[in-house]
C-alpha positions in Angstrom: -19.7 -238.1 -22.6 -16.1 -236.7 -23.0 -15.0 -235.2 -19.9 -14.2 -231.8 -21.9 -14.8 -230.8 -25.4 -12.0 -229.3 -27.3 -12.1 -225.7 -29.4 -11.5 -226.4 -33.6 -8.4 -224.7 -34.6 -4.8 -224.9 -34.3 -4.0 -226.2 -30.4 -1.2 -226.0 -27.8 -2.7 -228.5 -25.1 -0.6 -227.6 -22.1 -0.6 -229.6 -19.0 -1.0 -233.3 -19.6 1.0 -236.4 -18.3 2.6 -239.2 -20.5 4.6 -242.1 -19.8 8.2 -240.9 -20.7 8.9 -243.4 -22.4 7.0 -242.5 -25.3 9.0 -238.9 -25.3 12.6 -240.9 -25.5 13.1 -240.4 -20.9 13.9 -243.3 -18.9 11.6 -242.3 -15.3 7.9 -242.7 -15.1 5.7 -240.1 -16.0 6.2 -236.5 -17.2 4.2 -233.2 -17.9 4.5 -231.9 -21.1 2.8 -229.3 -23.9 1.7 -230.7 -27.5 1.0 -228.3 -30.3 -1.6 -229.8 -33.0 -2.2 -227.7 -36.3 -3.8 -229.4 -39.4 -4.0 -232.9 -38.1 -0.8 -233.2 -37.3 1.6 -232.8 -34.1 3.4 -229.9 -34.8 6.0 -227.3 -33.4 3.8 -224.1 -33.7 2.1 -223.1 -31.1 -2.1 -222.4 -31.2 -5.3 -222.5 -29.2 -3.8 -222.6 -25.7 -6.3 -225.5 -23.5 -5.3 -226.6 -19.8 -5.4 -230.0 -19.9 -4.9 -230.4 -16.0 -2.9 -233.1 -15.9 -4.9 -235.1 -18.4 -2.8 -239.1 -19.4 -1.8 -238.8 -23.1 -1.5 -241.6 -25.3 -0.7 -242.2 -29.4 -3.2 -244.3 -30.4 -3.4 -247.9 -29.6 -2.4 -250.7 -31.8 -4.4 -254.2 -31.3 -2.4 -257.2 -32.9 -4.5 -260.3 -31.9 -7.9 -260.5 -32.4 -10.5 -262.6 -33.8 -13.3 -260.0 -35.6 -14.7 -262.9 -37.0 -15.7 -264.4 -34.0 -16.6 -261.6 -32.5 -20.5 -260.9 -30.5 -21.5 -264.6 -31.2 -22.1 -265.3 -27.2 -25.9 -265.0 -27.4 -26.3 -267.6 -29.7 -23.6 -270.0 -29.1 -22.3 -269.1 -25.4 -19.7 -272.0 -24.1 -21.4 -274.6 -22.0 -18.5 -274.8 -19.1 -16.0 -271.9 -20.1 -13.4 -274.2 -21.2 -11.5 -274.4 -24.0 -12.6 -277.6 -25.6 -16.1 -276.5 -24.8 -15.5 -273.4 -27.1 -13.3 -274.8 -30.1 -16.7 -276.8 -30.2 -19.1 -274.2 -29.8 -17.3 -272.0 -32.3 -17.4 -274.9 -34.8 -20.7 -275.6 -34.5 -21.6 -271.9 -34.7 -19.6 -271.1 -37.6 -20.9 -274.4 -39.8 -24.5 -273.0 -38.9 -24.1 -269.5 -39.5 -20.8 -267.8 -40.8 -22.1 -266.2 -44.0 -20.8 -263.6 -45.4 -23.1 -261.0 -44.0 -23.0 -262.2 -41.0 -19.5 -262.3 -41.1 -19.4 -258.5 -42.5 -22.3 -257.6 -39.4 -19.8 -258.5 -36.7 -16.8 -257.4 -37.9 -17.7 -254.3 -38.4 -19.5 -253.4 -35.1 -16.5 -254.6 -33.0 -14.2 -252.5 -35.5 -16.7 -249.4 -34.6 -16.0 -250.2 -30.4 -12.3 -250.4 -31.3 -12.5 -247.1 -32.7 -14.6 -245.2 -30.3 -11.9 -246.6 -27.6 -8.9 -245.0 -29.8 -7.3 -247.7 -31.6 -6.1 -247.0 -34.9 -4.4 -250.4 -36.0 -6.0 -254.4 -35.6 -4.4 -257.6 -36.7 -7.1 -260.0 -36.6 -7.4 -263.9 -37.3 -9.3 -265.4 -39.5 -10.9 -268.7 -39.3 -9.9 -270.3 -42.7 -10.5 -274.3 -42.6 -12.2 -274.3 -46.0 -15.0 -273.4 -47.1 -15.2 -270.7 -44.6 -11.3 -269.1 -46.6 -13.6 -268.3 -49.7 -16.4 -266.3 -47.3 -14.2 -264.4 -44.7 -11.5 -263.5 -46.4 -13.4 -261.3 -49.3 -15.2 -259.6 -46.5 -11.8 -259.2 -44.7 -10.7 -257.1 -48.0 -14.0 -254.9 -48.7 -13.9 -254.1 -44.7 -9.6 -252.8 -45.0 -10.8 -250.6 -47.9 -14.4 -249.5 -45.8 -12.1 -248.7 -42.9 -9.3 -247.0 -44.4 -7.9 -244.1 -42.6 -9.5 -244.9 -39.6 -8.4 -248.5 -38.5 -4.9 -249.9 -40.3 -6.0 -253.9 -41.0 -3.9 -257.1 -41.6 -5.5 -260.0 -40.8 -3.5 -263.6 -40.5 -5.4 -267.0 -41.4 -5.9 -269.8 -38.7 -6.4 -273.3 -39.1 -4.8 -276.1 -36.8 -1.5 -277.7 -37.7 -3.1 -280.6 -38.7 -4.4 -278.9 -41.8 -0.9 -277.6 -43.3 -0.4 -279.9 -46.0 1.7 -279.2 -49.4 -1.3 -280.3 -51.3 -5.1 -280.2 -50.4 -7.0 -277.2 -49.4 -4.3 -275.2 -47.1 -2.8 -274.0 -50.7 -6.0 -272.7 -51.8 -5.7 -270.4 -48.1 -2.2 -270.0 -48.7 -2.8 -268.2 -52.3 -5.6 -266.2 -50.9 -4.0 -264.8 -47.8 -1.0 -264.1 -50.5 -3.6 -262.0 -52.4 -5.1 -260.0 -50.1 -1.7 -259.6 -48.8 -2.2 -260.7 -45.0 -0.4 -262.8 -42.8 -0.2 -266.8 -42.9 -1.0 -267.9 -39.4 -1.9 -271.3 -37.8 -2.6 -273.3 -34.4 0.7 -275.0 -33.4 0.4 -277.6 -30.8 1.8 -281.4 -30.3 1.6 -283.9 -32.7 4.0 -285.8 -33.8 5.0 -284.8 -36.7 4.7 -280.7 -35.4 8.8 -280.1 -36.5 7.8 -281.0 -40.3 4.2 -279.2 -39.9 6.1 -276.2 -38.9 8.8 -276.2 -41.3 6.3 -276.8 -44.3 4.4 -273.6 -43.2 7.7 -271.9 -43.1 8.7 -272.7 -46.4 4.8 -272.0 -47.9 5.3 -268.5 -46.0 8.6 -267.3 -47.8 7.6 -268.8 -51.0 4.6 -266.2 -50.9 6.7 -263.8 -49.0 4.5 -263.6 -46.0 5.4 -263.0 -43.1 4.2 -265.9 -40.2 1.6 -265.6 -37.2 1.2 -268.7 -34.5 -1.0 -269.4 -31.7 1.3 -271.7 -29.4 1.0 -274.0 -26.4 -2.6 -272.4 -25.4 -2.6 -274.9 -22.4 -1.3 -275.4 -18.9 0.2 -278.8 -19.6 4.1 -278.5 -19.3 5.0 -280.8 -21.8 3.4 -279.1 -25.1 6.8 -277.3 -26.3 5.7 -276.0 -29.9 7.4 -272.8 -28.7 10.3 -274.3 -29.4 10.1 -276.0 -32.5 8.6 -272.5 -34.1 11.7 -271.1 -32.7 14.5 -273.8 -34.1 12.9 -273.7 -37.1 12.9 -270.4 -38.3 16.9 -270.4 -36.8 17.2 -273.8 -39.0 15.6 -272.1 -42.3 16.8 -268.7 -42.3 13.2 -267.7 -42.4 13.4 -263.7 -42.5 10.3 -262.3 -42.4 8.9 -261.4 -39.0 7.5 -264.5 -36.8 5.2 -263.7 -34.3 3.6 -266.3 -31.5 0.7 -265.8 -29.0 -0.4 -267.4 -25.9 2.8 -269.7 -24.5 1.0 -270.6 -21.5 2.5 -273.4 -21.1 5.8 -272.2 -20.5 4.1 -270.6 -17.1 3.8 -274.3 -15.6 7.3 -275.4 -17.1 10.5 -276.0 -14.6 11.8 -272.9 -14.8 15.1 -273.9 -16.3 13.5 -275.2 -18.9 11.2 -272.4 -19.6 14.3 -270.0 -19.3 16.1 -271.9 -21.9 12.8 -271.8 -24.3 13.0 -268.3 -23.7 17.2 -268.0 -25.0 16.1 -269.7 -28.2 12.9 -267.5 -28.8 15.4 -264.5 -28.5 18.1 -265.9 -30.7 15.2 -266.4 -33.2 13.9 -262.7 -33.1 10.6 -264.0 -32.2 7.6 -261.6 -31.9 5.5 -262.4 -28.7 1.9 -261.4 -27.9 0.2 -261.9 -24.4 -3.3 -262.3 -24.1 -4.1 -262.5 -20.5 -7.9 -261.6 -20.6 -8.8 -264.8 -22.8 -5.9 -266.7 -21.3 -7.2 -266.2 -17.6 -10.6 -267.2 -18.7 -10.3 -270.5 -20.0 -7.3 -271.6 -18.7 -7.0 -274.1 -15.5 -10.5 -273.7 -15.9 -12.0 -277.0 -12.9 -14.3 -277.7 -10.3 -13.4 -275.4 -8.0 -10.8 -272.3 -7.5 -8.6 -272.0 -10.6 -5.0 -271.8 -10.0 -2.9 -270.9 -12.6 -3.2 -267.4 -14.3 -2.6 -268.5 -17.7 -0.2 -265.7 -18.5 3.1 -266.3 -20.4 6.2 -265.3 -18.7 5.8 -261.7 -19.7 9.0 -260.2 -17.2 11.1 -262.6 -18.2 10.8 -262.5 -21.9 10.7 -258.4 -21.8 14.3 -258.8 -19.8 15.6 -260.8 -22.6 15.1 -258.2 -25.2 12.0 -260.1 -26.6 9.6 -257.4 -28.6 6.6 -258.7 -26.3 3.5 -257.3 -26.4 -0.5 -257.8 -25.3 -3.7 -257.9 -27.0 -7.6 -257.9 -27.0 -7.7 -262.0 -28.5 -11.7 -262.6 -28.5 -14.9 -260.7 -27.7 -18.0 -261.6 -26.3 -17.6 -265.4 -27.9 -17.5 -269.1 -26.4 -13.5 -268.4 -25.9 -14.2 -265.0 -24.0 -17.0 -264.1 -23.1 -16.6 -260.4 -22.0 -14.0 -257.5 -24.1 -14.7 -254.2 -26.5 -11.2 -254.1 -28.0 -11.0 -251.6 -25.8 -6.8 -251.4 -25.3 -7.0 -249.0 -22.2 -9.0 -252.4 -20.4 -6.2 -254.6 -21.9 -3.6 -252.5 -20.7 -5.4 -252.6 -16.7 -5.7 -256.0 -16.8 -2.5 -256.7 -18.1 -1.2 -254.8 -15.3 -3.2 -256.7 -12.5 -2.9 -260.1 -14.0 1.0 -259.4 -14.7 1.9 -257.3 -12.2 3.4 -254.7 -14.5 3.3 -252.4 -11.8 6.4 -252.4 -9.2 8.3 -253.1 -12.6 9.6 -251.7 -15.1 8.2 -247.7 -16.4 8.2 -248.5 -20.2 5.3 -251.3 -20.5 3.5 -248.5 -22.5 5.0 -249.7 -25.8 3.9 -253.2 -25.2 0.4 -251.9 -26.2 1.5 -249.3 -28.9 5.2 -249.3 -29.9 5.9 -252.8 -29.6 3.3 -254.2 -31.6 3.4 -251.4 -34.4 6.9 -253.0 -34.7 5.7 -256.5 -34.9 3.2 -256.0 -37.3 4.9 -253.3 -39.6 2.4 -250.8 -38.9 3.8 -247.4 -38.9 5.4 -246.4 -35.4 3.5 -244.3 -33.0 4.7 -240.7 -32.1 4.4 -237.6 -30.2 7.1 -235.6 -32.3 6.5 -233.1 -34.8 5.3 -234.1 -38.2 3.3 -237.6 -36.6 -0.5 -238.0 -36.9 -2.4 -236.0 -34.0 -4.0 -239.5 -33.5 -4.0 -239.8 -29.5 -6.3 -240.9 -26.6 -6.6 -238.6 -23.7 -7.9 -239.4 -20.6 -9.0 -237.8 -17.4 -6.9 -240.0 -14.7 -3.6 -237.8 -13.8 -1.8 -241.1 -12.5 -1.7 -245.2 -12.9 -3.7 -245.3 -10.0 -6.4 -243.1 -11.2 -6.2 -244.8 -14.8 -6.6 -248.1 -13.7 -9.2 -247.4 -11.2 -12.1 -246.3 -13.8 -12.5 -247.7 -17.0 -11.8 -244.1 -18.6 -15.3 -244.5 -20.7 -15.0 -240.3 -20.9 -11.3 -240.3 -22.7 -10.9 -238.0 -25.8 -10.4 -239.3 -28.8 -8.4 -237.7 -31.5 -7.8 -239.1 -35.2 -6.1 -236.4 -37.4 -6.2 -233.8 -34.7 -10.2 -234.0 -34.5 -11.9 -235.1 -31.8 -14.1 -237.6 -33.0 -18.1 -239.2 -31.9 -17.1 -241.7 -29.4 -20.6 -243.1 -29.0 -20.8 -247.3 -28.8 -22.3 -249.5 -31.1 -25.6 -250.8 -29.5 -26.1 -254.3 -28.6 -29.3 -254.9 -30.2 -28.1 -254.0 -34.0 -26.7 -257.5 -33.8 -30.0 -259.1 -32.6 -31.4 -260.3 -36.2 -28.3 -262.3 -36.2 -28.3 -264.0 -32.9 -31.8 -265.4 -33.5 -31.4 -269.3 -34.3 -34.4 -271.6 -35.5 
């Protein structure tokens, strides 16, 4: 239950605390007043509520998750928690059972969860090694115009390098991400003949005018470096549209002047980054025994070189995670734990709104006049008190209305998860 339920009418909430960064300051947090009239943030004042000290955010933007994936745990959970165990599972799962209603199901229930928890934009993946292109991505485009006006969505396709050819089925996915204008993404990792992969995807990008989306050196090993030929390639073709990678945890286990010169190049190339430490700290360095590495990109070090870096959900309650809601306040906590954001910099709030808006071209969050009242409002008064408790009574506002933030239950999904 919301911990306070807010008049109708034209409002002036007085009294609540938001990171200045999102109001243009430079120091940590701030009190401030916020007028809302017709949906919008507005200058006149109305309905005067004391919001005592209430956190204030614009609502969240999630750019890397996998909503086709999404809830499958119960009927194909990963055997060992590691990341052979669930490209495998996941395979297996999706040859058995990715139809499109099932497909449709899932999507939409984790969509309804990112709502409920205030996010108002999702970039999701989409398994596309054929023939699973022809079933997901028609779902993909009767869910955008089902959701409309309450969640933005883009989705980006994913299939492993190995599958970017310039003939064969990849053009097929190629045309129909170009059609239901999305985002053409795939796997990078090493084989040896990655520099040509990469550049061919380049080239079958800007021919469509799409812009590109990579998942990059999702291991510990040192030596996988696709970072870097994703980066020297779009320097070497003048690709233009926006490029954006995910994962790098390899470049956590590199030496570090290696990994800082990696990072140079990425900047040079105007690379977007997105960390995904919840999925990243569950499957990687995943042994017998005490895990030691994190999994985590260089997150500090990339943000200090100017890097539009932000972080994301990745998967839900599926052999490559096995827990998640999309709920972006959790992602921001554990983000800060895993990363120690805190004792840092005061503006890592726009790696979970601003930053990723910008990646993705969604329209930038704002708390100035004239901008959607579309913001999340929670009880905590602090970090500390934010990141203590998960916040599971934080109001939710979409056009200035506080809207039903009741969950999803579990067991509408049950039909689906029963196997023969």
């Amino acid at each position: 239950m919301d911990f306070m339920q807010l008049p109708a009418g034209p409002l002036t909430l007085q009294n609540l605390t938001v990171p200045d960064c999102l109001i243009g300051g430079v120091g940590d947090l701030s009190s401030i007043s916020l007028n809302i009239q017709d949906g919008k943030i507005s200058d006149q004042p109305g309905q005067v509520v004391d919001m005592l000290g209430a956190m204030l955010f614009p609502a969240f933007v999630d750019m890397h998750v996998h909503l086709d994936k999404g809830h499958i745990w119960p009927r194909a959970a990963n055997p060992d928690g590691s990341f052979e165990g669930a490209l495998a599972t996941v395979g297996a799962d999706r040859q058995a059972h990715w139809t499109a209603e099932d497909v449709s199901a899932r999507m939409d229930f984790a969509l309804r969860c990112a709502y409920a928890y205030g996010t108002r934009a999702v970039r999701t993946h989409l398994d596309s090694i054929a023939p699973q292109d022809d079933i997901s991505w028609p779902v993909f485009k009767k869910l955008r115009a089902a959701w409309r006006g309450r969640i933005d969505l883009q989705a980006a396709c994913l299939v492993g390098c190995d599958a970017v050819t310039a003939e064969g089925p990849f053009v097929h996915t190629a045309d129909l991400v170009a059609e239901a204008r999305g985002v053409l993404g795939m796997v990078a990792y090493p084989v040896p003949d990655i520099e040509d992969r990469v550049r061919l995807f380049l080239d079958m990008a800007a021919a469509r005018g799409l812009a590109a989306d990579f998942h990059v050196d999702e291991t510990l090993d040192p030596s996988s470096e696709t970072l870097r030929v994703v980066a020297q390639t779009a320097l070497e073709t003048g690709f233009d549209a926006p490029v954006t990678v995910g994962h790098l945890c390899s470049l956590s286990a590199q030496e570090p002047r290696r990994a800082a010169d990696t990072m140079d190049l990425v900047a040079r190339a105007g690379l977007n980054v997105v960390s995904l430490p919840m999925c990243n700290l569950y499957l990687q360095d995943r042994q017998p025994g005490t895990p030691r590495g994190r999994g985590i990109t260089l997150v500090h070090e990339m943000k200090a070189r100017g890097i539009n870096l932000s972080f994301a959900s990745d998967n839900t309650r599926d052999p490559f995670y096995a827990y998640g809601d999309l709920d972006m306040i959790e992602v921001m906590r554990e983000a800060t734990r895993i990363g120690h954001l805190d004792h840092s910099d005061t503006d890592w709030t726009h790696a979970f709104t601003t930053n990723p808006a910008k990646a993705c071209g969604f329209a930038a969050p704002s708390l100035a006049p004239g901008a959607p009242a579309d913001l999340v409002i929670c009880r905590a008064r602090g970090w500390t008190e934010l990141f203590a408790r998960p916040q599971s009574d934080r109001i939710v506002l979409r056009d200035g209305v506080q809207i039903d933030r009741t969950l999803p239950d579990y067991a509408e999904l049950d039909h689906l998860m029963r196997t023969p």
